[in-house]
C-alpha positions in Angstrom: 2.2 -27.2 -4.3 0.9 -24.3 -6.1 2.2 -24.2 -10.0 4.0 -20.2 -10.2 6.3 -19.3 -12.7 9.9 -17.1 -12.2 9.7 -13.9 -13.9 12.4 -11.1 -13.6 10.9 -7.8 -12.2 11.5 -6.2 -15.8 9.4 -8.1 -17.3 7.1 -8.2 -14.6 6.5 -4.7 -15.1 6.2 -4.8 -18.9 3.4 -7.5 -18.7 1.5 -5.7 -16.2 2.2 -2.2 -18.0 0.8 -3.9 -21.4 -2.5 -5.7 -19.5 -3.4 -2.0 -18.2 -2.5 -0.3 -21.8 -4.5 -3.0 -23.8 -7.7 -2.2 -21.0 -6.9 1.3 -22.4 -4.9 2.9 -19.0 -2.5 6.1 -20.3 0.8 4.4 -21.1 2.2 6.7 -17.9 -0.5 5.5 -15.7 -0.2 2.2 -16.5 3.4 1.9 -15.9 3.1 3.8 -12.9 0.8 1.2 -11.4 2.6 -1.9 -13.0 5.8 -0.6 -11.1 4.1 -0.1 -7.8 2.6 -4.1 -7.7 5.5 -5.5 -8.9 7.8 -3.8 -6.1 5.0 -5.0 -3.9 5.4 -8.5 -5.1 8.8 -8.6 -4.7 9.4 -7.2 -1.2 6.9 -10.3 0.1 3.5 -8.3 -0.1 1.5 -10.6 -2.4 -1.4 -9.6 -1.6 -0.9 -6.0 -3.2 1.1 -7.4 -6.3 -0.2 -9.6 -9.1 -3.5 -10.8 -7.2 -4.7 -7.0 -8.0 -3.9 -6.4 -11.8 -7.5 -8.0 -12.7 -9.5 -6.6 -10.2 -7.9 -3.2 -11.0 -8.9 -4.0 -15.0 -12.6 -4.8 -13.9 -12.9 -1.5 -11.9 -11.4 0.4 -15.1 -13.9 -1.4 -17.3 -16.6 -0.2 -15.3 -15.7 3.2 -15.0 -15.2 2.5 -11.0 -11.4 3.7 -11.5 -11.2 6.6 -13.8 -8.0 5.3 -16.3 -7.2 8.9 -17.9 -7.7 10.5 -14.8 -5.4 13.8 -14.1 -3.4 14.6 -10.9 -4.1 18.1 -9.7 -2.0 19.6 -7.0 -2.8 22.6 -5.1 -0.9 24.5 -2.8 -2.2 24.5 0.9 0.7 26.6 2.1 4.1 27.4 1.6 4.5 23.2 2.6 1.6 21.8 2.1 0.4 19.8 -1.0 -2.9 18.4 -1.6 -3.1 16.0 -4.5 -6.3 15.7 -6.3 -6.4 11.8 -7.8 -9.7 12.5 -9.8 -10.8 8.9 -8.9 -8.5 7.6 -10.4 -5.4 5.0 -9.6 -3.3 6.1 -6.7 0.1 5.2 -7.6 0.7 8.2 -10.6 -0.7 10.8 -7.7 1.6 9.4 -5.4 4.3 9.8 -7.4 3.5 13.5 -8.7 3.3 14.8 -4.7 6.2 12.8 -3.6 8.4 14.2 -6.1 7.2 17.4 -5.4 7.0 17.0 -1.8 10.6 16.1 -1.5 11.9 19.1 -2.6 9.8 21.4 -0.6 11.4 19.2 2.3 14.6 19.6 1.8 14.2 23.5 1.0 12.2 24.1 4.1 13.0 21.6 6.2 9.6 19.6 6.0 6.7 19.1 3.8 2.9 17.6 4.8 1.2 15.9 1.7 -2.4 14.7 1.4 -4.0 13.1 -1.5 -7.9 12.9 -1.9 -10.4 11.0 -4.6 -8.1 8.2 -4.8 -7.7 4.7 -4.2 -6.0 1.4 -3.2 -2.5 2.4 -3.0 -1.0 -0.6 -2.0 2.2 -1.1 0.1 3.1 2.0 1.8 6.2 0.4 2.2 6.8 1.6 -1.3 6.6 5.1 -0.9 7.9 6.5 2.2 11.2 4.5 1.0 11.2 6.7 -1.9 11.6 9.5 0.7 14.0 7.8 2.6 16.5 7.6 -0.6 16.3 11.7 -0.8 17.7 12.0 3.2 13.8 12.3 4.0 12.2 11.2 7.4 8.7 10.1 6.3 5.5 9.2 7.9 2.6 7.6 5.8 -0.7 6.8 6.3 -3.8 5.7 4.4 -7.3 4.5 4.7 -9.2 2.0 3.2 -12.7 0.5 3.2 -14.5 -0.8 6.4 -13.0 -3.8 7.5 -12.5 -3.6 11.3 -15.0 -2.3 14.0 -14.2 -0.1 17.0 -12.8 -2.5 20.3 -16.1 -3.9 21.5 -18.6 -2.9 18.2 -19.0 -5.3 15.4 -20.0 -3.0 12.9 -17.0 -1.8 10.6 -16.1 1.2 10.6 -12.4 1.7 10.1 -10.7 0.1 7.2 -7.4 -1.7 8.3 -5.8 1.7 8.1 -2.0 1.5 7.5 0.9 3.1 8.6 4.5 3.1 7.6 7.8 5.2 8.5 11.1 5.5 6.8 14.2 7.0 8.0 17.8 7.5 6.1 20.5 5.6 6.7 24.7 6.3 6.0 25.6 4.2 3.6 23.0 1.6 3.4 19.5 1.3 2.4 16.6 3.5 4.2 15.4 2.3 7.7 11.7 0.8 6.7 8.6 -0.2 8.8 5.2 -0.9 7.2 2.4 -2.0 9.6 -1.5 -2.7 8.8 -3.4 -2.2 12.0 -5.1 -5.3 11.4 -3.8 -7.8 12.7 -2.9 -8.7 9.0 -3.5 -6.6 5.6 -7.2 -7.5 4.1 -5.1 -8.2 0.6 -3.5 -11.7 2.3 -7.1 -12.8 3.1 -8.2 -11.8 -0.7 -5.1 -14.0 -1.9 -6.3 -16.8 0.1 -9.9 -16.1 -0.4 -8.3 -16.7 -4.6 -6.0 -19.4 -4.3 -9.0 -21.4 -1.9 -7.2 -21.4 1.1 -8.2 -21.1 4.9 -7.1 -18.0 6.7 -5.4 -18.8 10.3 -7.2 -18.0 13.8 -7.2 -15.2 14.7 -6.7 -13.1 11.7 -10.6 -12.1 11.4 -14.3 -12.6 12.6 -17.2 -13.3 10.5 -20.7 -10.9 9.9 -21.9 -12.8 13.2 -18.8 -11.6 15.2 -17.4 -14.8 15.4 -13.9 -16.2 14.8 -13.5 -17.9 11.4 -10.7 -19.6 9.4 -12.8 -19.2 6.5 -11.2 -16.5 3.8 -14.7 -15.7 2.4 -16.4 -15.7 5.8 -14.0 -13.4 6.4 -14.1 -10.8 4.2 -17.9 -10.7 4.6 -17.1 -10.1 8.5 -14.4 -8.0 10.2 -10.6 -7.8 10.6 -9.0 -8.1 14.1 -7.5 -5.0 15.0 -3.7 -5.2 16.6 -3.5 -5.1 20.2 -6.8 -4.6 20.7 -8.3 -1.5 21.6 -5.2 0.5 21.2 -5.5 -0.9 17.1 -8.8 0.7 16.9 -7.4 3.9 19.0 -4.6 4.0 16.0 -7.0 3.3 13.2 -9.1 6.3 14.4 -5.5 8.3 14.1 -5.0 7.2 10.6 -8.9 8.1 9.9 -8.4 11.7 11.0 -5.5 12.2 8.6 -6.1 10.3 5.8 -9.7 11.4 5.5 -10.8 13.8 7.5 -7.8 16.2 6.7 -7.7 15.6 3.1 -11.2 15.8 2.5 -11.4 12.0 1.1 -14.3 9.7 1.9 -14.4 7.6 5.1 -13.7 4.5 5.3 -17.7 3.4 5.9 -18.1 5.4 2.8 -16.2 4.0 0.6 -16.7 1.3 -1.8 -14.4 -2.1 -2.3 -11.0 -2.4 -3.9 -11.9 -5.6 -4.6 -15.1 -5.5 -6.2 -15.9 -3.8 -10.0 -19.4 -2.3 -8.8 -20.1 1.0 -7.0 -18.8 3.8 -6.8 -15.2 5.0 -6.9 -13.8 4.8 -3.1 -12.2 8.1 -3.1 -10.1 7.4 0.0 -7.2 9.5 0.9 -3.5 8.9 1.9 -1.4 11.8 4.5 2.5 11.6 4.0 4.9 13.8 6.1 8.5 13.9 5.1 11.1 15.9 7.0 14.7 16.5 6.7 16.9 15.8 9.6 18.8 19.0 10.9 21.3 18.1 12.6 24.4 16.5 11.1 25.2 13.8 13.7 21.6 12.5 12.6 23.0 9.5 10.9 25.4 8.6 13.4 23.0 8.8 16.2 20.8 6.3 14.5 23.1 3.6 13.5 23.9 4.3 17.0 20.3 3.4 18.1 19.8 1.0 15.7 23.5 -1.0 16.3 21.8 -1.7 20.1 19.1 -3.5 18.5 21.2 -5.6 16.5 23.4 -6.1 18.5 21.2 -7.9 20.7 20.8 -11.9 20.2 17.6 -13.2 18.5 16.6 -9.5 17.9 16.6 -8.2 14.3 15.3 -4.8 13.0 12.0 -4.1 11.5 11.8 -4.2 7.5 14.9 -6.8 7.7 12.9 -9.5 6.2 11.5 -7.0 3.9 15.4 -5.8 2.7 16.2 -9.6 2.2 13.5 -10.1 -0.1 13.9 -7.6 -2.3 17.9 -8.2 -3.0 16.6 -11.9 -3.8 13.8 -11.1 -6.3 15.9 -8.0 -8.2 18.9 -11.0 -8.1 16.7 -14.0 -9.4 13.4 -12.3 -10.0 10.2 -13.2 -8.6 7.5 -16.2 -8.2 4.2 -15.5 -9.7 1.2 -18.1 -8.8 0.6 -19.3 -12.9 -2.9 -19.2 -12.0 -2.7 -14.9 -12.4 -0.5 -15.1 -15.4 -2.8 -17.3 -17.1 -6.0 -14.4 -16.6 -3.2 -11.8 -17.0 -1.7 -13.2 -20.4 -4.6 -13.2 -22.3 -5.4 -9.0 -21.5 -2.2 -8.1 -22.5 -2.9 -9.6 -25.9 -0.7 -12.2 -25.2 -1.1 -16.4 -25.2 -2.5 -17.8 -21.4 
């Protein structure tokens, strides 16, 4: 069994926050990123948590993520935002439009959003539920670098290229839905490719276009797309937005999230937010919703997702020892 120790999320945060300020990250920044992995971690999506703080450290090191890096938002119309990361993390420019973005929602009735130059931006989860909490419909998409070729090719082309959707609820936590059109995210194949682990069938090919089990063969190949050609018709969706609208680079273009070398990736992420006009909005969802769970052996997307996060803000979180023994030590603290 793999040796983790239980941390609560506040401290969590404050370890990560100090690894990113001792590597020199803008106290701001760096707590804006350290809150972003640890939510991930706690809602069940390891592989955008703890497994990134030292990869993200390396590409700061190197100059591949741009540490003091200013948001700079224009105006692309009376509701339109586009966010300017300036290479560097995503989470702080994600936070800047959102906020913003929000409020030009629920004066005008809906808002459009698109950040460029940026990077890994981790569960997408995250932020659309931010919009959820302010009454907010929201739509969010990103790309990412080149894991998955088009149905049929095995060349990459298309990163995994998520999607996620939130939607306010009376009374209760914000409807949440959080898909990679991979069959999986890339990150769980990283964490495996980490902790030394195979990868199950089916999750990806390898450079020869064959399926493998092996994590590292893996990443070196492709990702399997979700129902098949219709993934690939979706990631090509997500492409236009995220890239193509924003200005950001294309997936084939950019560089890894994982690796400290290269360029930066300057990828871009697309959020839509609206605000429900119609009063009996809420009651016409639980509505919908109530026939879903109401069903036996049925449960509602981002259920699992709910559970965990009540557990780990109850009794905190598991973190593999084997990243708070490398992330220790950068945060000027013991291993």
């Amino acid at each position: 069994m793999q040796a983790s120790e239980r941390l609560s999320l506040s401290d969590a945060e404050a370890l990560i926050t100090s690894a990113f300020v001792a590597a020199s990250v803008p106290e701001p920044a760096a707590h804006s990123v350290a809150r972003a992995l640890v939510a991930a971690e706690a809602e069940g999506q390891v592989g955008h948590g703890f497994s990134r703080v030292e990869d993200y450290i390396a590409q700061v090191k190197t100059g591949k993520i741009k540490a003091d890096a200013v948001v700079e938002i224009q105006e692309a119309g009376t509701t339109s935002l586009l966010a300017d990361a300036g290479n560097g993390f995503a989470y702080p420019a994600l936070d800047a439009v959102i906020e913003r973005g929000a409020d030009l929602a629920l004066q005008h009735g809906c808002a459009i959003m698109g950040i460029t130059r940026s990077h890994h931006c981790g569960a997408l989860s995250i932020q659309v539920e931010k919009l959820g909490r302010k009454g907010l419909v929201a739509i969010m998409v990103a790309n990412s670098p080149a894991a998955m070729a088009p149905f049929g090719a095995k060349d990459a082309v298309f990163g995994t290229n998520p999607i996620a959707f939130s939607a306010p609820r009376d009374g209760t936590d914000p409807l949440v839905i959080d898909l990679s059109l991979s069959t999986v995210a890339r990150g769980k194949v990283m964490n495996a490719h980490k902790a030394g682990k195979p990868i199950p069938e089916g999750w990806a090919l390898d450079s020869d276009g064959n399926p493998t089990t092996d994590a590292a063969a893996a990443l070196a190949g492709t990702m399997l797309p979700v129902g098949g050609a219709k993934g690939t018709g979706l990631a090509l969706m997500v492409e236009i937005l995220a890239s193509v609208m924003t200005g950001a680079a294309f997936s084939n273009q950019a560089s890894s999230f994982f690796k400290a070398d290269g360029p930066p990736p300057g990828v871009g992420q697309f959020l839509i937010a609206m605000k429900p006009q119609d009063d009996l909005f809420g009651s016409r969802l639980e509505d919908l919703l109530g026939l879903i769970e109401n069903m036996e052996s049925a449960r509602l997307p981002g259920t699992r997702r709910a559970t965990a996060i009540r557990e780990a803000v109850g009794n905190g979180i598991d973190v593999p020892k084997r990243y708070l023994d490398a992330i220790r030590p950068l945060a000027g603290g013991p291993a």
